[in-house]
DRENLO-968471 format. One line per field, with one value per atom (N, C-alpha, C, CB): residue in three letters; residue number from 1; x, y, z; atom name. Coordinates in steps of 0.001 Angstrom, whole numbers. Glycine has a CB too. Example, Ala and Ser with C-alpha at 12.3 -4.5 7.8 and 13.67 -1.06 7.14 Angstrom:
// residues 2
code <- (ALA | ALA | ALA | ALA | SER | SER | SER | SER)
pos <- (1 | 1 | 1 | 1 | 2 | 2 | 2 | 2)
xx <- (13190 | 12300 | 13200 | 11308 | 12850 | 13670 | 12900 | 14084)
yy <- (-5690 | -4500 | -3300 | -4473 | -2250 | -1060 | 30 | -598)
zz <- (7800 | 7800 | 7800 | 9046 | 7080 | 7140 | 7870 | 5725)
site <- (N | CA | C | CB | N | CA | C | CB)
This chain:
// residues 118
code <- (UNK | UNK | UNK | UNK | UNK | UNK | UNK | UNK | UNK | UNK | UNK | UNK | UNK | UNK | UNK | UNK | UNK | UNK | UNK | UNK | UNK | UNK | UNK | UNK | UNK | UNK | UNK | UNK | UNK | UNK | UNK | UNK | UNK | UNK | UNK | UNK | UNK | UNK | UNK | UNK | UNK | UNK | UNK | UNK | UNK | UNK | UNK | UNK | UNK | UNK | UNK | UNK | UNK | UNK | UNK | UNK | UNK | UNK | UNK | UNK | UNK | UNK | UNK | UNK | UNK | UNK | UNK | UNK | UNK | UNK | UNK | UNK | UNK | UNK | UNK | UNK | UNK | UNK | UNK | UNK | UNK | UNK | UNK | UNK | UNK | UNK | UNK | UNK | UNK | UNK | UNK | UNK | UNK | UNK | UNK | UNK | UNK | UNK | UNK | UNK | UNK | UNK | UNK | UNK | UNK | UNK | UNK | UNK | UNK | UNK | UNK | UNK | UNK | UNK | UNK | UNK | UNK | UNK | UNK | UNK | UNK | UNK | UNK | UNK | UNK | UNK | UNK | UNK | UNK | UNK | UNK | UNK | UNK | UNK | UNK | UNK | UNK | UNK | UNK | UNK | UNK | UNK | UNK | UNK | UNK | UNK | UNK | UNK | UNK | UNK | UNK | UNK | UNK | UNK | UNK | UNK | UNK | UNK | UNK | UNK | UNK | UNK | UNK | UNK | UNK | UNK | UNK | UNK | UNK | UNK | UNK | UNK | UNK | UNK | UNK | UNK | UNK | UNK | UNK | UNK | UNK | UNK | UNK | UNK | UNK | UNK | UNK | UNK | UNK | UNK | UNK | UNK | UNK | UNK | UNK | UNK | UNK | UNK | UNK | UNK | UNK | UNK | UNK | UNK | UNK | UNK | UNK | UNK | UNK | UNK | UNK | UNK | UNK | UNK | UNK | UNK | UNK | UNK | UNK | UNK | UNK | UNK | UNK | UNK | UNK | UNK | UNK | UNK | UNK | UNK | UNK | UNK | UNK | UNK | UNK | UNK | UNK | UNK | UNK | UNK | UNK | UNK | UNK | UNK | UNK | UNK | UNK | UNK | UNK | UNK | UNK | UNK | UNK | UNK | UNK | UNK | UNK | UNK | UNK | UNK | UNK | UNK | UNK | UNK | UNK | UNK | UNK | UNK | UNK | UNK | UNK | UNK | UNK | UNK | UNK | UNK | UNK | UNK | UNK | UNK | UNK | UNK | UNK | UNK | UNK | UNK | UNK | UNK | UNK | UNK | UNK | UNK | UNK | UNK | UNK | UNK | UNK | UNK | UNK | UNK | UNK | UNK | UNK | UNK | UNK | UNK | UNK | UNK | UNK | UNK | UNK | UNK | UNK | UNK | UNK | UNK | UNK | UNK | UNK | UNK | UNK | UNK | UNK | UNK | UNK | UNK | UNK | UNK | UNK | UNK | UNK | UNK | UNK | UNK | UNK | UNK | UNK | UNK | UNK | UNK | UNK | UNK | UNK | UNK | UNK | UNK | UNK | UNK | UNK | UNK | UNK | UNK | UNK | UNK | UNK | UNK | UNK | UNK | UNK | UNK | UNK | UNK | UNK | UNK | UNK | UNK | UNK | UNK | UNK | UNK | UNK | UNK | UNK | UNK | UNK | UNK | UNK | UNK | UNK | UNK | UNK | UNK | UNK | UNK | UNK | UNK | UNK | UNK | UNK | UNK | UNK | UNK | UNK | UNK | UNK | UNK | UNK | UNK | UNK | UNK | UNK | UNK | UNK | UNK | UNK | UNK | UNK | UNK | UNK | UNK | UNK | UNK | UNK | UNK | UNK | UNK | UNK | UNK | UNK | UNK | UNK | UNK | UNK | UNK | UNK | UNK | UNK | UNK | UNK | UNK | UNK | UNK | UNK | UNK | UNK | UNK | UNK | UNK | UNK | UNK | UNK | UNK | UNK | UNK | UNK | UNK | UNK | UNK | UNK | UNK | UNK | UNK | UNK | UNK | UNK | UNK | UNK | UNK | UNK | UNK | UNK | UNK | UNK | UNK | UNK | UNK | UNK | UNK | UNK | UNK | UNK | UNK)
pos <- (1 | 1 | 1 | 1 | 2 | 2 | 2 | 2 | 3 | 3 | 3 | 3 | 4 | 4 | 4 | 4 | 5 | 5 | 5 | 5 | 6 | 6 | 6 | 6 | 7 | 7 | 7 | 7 | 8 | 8 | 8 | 8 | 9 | 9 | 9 | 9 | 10 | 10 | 10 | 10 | 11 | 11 | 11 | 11 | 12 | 12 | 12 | 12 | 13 | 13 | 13 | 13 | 14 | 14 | 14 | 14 | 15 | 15 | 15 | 15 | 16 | 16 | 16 | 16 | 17 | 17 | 17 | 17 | 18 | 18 | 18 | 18 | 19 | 19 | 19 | 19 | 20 | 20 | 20 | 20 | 21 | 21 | 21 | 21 | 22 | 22 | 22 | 22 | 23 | 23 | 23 | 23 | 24 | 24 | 24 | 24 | 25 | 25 | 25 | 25 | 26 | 26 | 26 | 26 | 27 | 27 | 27 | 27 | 28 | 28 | 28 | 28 | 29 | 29 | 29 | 29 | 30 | 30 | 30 | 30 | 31 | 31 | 31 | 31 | 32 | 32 | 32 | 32 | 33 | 33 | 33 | 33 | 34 | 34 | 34 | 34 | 35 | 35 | 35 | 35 | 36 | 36 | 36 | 36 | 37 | 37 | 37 | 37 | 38 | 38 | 38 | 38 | 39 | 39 | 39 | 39 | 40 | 40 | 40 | 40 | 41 | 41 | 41 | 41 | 42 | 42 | 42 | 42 | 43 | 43 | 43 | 43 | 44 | 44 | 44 | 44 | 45 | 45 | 45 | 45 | 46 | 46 | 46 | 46 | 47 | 47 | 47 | 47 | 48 | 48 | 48 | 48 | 49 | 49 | 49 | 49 | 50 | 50 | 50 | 50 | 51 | 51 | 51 | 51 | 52 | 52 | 52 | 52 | 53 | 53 | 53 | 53 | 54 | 54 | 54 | 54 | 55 | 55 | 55 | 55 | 56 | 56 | 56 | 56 | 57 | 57 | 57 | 57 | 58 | 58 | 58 | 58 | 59 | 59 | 59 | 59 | 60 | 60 | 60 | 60 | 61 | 61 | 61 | 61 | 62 | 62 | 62 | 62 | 63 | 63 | 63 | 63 | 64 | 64 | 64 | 64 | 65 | 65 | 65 | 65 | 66 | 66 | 66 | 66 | 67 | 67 | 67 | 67 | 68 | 68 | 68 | 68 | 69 | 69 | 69 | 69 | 70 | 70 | 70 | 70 | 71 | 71 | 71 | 71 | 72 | 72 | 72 | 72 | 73 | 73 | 73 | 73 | 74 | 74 | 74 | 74 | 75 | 75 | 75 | 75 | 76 | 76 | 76 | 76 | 77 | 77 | 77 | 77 | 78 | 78 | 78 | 78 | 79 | 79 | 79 | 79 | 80 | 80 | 80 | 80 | 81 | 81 | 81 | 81 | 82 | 82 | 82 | 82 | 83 | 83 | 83 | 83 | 84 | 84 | 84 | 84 | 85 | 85 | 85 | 85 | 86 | 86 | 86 | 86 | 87 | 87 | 87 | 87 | 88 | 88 | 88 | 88 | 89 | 89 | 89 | 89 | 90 | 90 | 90 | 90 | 91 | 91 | 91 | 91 | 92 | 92 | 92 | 92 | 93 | 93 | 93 | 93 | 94 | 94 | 94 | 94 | 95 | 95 | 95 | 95 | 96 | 96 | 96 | 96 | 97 | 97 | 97 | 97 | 98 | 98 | 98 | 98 | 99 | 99 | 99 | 99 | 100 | 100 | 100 | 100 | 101 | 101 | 101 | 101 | 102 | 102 | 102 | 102 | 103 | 103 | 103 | 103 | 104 | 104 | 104 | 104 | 105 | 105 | 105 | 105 | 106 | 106 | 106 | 106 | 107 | 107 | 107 | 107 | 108 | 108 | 108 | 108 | 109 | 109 | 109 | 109 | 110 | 110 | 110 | 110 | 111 | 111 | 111 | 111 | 112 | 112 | 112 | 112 | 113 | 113 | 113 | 113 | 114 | 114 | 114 | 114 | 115 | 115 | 115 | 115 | 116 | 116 | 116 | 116 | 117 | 117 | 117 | 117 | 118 | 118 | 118 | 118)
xx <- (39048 | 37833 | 37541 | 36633 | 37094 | 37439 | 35617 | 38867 | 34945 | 33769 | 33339 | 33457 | 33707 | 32646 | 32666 | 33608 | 33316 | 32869 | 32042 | 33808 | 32034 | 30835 | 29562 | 30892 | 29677 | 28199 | 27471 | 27818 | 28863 | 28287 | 29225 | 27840 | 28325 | 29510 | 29140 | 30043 | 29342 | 29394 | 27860 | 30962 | 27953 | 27030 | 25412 | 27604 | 25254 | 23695 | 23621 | 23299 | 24652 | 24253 | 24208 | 23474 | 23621 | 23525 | 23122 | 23653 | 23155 | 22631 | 21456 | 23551 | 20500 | 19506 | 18552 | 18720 | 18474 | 17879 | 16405 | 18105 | 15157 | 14195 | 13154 | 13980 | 13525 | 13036 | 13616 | 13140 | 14254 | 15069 | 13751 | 17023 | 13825 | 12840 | 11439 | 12339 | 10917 | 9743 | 9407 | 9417 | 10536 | 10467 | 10176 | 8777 | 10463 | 10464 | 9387 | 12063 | 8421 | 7237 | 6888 | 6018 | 5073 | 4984 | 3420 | 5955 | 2692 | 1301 | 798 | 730 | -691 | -1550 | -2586 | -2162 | -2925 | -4017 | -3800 | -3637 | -4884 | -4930 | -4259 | -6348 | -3086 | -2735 | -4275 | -1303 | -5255 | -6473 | -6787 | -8228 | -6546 | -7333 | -7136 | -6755 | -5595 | -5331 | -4920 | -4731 | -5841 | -5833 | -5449 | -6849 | -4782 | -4593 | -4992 | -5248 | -6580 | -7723 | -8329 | -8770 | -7612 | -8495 | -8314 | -8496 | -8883 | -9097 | -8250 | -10336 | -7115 | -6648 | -6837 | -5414 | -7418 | -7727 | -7178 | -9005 | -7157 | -6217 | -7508 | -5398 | -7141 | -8299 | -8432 | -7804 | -9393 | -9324 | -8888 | -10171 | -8065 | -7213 | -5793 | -7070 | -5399 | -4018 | -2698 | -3721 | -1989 | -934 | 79 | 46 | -126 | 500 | 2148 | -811 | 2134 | 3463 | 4326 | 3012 | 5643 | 6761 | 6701 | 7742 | 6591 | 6314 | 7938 | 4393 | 8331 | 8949 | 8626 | 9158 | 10006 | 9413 | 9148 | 9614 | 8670 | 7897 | 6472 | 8556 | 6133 | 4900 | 4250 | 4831 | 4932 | 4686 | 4405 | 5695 | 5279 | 4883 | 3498 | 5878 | 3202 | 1924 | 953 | 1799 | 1052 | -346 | -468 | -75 | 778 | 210 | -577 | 561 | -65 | -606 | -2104 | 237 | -2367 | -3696 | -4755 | -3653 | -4522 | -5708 | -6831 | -4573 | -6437 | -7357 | -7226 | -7663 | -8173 | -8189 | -7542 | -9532 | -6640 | -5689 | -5839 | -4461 | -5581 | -5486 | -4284 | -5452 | -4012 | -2399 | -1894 | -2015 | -1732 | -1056 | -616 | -1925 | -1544 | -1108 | -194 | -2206 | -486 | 764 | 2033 | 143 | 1745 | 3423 | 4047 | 3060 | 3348 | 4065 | 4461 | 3413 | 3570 | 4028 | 5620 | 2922 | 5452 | 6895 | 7720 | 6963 | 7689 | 8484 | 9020 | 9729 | 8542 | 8422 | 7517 | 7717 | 8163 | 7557 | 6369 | 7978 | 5075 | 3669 | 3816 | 3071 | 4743 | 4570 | 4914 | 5810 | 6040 | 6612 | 5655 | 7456 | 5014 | 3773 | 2306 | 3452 | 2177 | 1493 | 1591 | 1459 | 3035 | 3146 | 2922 | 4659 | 3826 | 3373 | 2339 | 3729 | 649 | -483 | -902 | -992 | -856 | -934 | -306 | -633 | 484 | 839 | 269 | 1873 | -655 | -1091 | -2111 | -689 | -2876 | -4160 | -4366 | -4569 | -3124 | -3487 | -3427 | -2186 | -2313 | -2610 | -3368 | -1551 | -4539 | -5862 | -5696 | -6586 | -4390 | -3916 | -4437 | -2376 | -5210 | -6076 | -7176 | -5607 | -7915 | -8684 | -9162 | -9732 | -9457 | -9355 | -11023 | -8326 | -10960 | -12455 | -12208 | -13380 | -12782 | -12192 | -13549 | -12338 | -13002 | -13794 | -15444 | -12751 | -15204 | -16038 | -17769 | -15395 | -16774 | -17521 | -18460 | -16840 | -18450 | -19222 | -19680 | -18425 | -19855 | -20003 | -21592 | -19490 | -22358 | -23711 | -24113 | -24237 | -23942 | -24208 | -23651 | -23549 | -22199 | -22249 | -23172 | -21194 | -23155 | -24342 | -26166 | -24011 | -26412 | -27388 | -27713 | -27430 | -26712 | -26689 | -26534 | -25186 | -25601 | -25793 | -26889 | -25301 | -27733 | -29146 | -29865 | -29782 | -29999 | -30747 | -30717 | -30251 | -28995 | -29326 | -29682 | -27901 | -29463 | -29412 | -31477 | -27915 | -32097 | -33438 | -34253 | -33839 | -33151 | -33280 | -33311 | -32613 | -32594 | -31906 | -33431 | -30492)
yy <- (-158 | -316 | 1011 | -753 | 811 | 1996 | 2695 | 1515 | 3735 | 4066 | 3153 | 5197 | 2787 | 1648 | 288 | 1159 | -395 | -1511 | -1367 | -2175 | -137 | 108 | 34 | 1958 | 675 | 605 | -211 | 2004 | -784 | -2023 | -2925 | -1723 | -3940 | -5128 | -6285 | -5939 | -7071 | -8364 | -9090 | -9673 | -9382 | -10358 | -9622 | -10862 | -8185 | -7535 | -6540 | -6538 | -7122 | -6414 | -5018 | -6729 | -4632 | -3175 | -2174 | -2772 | -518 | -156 | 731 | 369 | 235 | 1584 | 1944 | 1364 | 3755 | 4522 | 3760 | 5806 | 4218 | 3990 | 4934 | 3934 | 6264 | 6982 | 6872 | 8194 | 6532 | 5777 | 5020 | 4426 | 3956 | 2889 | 3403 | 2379 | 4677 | 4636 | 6662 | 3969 | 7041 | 7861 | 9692 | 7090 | 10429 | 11624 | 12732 | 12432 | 12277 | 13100 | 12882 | 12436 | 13606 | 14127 | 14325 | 15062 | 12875 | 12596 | 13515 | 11457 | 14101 | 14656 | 13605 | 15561 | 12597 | 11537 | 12094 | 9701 | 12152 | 12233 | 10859 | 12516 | 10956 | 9401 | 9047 | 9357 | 9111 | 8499 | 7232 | 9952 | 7781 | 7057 | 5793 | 7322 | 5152 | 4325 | 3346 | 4608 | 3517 | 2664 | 1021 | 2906 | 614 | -816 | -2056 | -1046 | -1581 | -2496 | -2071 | -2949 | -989 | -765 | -1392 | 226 | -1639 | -2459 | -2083 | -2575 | -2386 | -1771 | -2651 | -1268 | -2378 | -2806 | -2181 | -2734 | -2788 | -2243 | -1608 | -3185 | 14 | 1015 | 644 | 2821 | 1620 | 1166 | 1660 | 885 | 2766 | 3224 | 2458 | 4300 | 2107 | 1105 | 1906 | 1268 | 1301 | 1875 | 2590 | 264 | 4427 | 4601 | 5446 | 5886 | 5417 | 6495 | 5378 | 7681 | 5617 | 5202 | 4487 | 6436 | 3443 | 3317 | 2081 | 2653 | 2442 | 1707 | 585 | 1994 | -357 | -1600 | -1971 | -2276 | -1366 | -1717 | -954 | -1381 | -392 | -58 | -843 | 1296 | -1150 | -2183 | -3643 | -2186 | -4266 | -5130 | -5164 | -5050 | -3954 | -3349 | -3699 | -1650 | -3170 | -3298 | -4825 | -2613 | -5407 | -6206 | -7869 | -5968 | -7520 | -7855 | -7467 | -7045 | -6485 | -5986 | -6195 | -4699 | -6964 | -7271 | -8560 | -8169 | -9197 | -9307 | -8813 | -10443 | -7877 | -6735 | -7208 | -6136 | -6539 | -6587 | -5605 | -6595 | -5520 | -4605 | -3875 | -5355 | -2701 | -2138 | -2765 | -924 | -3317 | -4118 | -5265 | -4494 | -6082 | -7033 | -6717 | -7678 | -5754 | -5327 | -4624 | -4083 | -4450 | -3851 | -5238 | -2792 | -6301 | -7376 | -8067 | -8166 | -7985 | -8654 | -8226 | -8175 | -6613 | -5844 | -5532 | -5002 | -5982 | -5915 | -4291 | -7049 | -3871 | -2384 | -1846 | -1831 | -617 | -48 | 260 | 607 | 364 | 1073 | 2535 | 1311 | 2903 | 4787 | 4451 | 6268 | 4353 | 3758 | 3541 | 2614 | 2432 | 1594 | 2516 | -296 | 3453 | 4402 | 5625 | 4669 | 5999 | 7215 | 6441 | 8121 | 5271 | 4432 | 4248 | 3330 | 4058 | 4332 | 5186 | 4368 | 6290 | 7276 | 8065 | 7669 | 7627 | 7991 | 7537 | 7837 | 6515 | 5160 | 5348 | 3635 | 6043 | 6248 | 8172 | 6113 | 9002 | 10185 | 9533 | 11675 | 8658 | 8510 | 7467 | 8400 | 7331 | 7188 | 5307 | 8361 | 4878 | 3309 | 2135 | 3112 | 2667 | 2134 | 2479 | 2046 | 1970 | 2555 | 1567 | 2610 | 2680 | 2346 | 2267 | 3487 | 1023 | 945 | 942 | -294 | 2038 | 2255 | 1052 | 4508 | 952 | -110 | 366 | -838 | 2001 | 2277 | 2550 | 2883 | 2500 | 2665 | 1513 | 2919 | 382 | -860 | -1412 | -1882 | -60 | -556 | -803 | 688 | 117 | 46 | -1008 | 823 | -1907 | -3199 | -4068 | -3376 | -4092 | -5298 | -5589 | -5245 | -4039 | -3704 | -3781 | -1921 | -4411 | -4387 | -6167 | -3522 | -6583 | -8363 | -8408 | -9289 | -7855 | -8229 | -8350 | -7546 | -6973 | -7168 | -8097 | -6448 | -8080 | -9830 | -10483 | -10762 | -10950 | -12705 | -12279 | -14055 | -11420 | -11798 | -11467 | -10352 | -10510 | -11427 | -12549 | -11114 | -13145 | -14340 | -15048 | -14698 | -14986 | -15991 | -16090 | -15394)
zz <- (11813 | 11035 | 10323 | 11945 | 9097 | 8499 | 7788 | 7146 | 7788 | 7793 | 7140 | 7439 | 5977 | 4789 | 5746 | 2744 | 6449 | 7120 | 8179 | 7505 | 8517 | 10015 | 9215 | 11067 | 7952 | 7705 | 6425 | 7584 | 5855 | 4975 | 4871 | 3551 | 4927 | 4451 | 3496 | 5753 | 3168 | 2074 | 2404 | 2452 | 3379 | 3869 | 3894 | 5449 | 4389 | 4325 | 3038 | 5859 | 1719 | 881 | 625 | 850 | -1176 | -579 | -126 | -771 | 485 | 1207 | 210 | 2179 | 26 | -595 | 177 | -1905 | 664 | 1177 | 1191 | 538 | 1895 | 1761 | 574 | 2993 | 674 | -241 | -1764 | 275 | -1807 | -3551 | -3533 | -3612 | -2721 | -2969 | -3974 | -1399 | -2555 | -2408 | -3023 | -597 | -3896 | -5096 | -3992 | -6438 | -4465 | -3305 | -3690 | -3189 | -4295 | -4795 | -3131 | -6297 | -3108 | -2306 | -2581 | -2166 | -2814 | -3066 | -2560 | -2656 | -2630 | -1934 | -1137 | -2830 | -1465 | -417 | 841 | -281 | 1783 | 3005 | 4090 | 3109 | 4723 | 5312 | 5888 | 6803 | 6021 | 7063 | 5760 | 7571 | 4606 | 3269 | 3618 | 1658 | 3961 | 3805 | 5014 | 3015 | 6487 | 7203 | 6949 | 7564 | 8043 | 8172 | 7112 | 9289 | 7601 | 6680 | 5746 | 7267 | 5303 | 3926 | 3189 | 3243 | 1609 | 734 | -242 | 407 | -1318 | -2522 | -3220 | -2656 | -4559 | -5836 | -7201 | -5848 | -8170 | -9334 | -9393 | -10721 | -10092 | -10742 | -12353 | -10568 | -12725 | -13881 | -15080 | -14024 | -14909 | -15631 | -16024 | -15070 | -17018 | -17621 | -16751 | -19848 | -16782 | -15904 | -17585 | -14598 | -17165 | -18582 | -17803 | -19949 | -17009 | -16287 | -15857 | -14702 | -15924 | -15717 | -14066 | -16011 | -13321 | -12052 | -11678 | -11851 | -10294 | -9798 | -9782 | -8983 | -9316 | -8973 | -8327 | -9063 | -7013 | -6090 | -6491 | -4714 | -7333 | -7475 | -8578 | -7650 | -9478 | -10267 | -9725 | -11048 | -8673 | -7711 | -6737 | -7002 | -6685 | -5676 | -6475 | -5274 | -7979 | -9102 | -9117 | -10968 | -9645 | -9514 | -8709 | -10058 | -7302 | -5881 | -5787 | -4710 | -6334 | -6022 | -6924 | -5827 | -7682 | -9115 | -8416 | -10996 | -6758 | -6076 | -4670 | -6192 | -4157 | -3375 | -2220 | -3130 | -1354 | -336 | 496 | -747 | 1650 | 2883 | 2684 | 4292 | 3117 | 3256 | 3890 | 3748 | 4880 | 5902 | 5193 | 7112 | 4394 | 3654 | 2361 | 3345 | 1926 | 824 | 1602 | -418 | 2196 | 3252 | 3613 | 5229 | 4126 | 4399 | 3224 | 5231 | 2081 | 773 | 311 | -454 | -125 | -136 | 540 | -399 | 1537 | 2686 | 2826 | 2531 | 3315 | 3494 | 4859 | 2110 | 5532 | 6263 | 6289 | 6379 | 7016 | 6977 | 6219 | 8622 | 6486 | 6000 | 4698 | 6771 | 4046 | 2685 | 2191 | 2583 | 2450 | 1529 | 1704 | 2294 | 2405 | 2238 | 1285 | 3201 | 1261 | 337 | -950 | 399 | -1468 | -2745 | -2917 | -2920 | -1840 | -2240 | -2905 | -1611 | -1841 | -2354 | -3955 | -1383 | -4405 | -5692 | -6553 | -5985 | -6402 | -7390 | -7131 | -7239 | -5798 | -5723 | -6766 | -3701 | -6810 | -6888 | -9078 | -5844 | -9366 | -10722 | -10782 | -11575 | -10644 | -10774 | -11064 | -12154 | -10169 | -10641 | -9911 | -10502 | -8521 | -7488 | -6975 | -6664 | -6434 | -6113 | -4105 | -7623 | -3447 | -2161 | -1502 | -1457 | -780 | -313 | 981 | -762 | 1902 | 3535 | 4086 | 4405 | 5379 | 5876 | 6624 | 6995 | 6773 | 6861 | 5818 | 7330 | 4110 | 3226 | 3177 | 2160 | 3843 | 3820 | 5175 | 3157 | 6261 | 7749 | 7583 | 9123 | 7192 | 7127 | 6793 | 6456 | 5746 | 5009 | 5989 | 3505 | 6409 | 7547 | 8655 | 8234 | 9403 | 10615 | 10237 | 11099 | 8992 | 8665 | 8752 | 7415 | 8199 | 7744 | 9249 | 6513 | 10383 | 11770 | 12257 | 12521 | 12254 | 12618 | 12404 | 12256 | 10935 | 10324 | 11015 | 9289 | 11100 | 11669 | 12921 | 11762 | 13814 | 15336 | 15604 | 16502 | 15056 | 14828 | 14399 | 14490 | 13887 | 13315 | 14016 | 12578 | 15473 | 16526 | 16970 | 17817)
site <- (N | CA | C | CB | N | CA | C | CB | N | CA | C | CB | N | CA | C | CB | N | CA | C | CB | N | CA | C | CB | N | CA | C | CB | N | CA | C | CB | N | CA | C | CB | N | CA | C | CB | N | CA | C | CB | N | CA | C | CB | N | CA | C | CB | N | CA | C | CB | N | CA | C | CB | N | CA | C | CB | N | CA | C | CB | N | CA | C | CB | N | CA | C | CB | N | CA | C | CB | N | CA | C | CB | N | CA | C | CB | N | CA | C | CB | N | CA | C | CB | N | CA | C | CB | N | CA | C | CB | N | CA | C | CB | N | CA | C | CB | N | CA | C | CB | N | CA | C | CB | N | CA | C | CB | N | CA | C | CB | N | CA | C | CB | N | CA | C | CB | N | CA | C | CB | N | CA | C | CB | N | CA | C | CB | N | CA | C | CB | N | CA | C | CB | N | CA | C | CB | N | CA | C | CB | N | CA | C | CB | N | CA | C | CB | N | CA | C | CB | N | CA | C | CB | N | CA | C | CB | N | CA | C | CB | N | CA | C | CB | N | CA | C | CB | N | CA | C | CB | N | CA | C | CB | N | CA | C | CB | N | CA | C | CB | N | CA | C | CB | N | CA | C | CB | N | CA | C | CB | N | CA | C | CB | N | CA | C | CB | N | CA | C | CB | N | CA | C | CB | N | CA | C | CB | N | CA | C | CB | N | CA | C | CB | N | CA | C | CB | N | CA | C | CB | N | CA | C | CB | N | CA | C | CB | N | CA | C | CB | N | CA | C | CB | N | CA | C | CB | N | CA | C | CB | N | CA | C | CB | N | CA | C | CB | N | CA | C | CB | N | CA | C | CB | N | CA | C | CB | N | CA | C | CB | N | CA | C | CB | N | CA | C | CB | N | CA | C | CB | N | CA | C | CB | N | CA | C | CB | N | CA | C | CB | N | CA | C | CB | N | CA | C | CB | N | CA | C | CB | N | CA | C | CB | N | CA | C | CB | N | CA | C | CB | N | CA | C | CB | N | CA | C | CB | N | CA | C | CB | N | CA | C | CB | N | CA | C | CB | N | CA | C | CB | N | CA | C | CB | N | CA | C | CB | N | CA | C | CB | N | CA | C | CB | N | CA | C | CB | N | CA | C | CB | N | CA | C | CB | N | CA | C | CB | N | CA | C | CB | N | CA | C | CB | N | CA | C | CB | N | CA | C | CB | N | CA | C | CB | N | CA | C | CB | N | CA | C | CB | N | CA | C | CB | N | CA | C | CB | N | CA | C | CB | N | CA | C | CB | N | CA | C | CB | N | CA | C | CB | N | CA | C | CB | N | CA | C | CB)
């Protein structure tokens, strides 16, 4: 068996790195930005920079708002991957991110309501 059949063959296609994928810049976003459940939405700036096709796939998944978790499973891609691609799209101004905490007050408020309501 000779190195190229140990590590590719016919049947699983071909082999591309994960960082090819997912481009080798080196966003600044903080990873916290983009918890599990956060929210991504297209921003409102036009998409004017050259973007992969998995980031191009991301924009346009997100024109109704999605969780990271749910766009990682869409692109079939790792949690970290689909984080740094946030992050690039969040630093060119191509998304915009609503953490779950930015809307805790308003939930914990409508809680109160009803349960005096009871």
């Amino acid at each position: 068996m000779t190195w190229d059949e140990t590590w590719y063959d016919e049947d699983s296609g071909p082999l591309v790195r994960l960082y090819a994928r997912t481009g080798n810049g080196a966003p600044t976003g903080a990873p916290d930005d983009f918890e599990l459940n956060a929210l991504i939405s297209r921003g409102a700036h036009p998409a004017s920079a050259e973007l992969s096709p998995v980031e191009s796939v991301i924009l346009r998944l997100v024109v109704v708002p999605l969780s990271v978790s749910e766009i990682a499973a869409e692109v079939d891609l790792p949690l970290g991957a689909v984080r740094t691609l946030l992050r690039g799209l969040h630093d060119g101004g191509l998304i915009e991110v609503r953490r779950p905490a930015d809307s805790m007050p308003h939930v914990l408020e409508q809680l109160l309501t009803g349960l005096r309501s009871l």
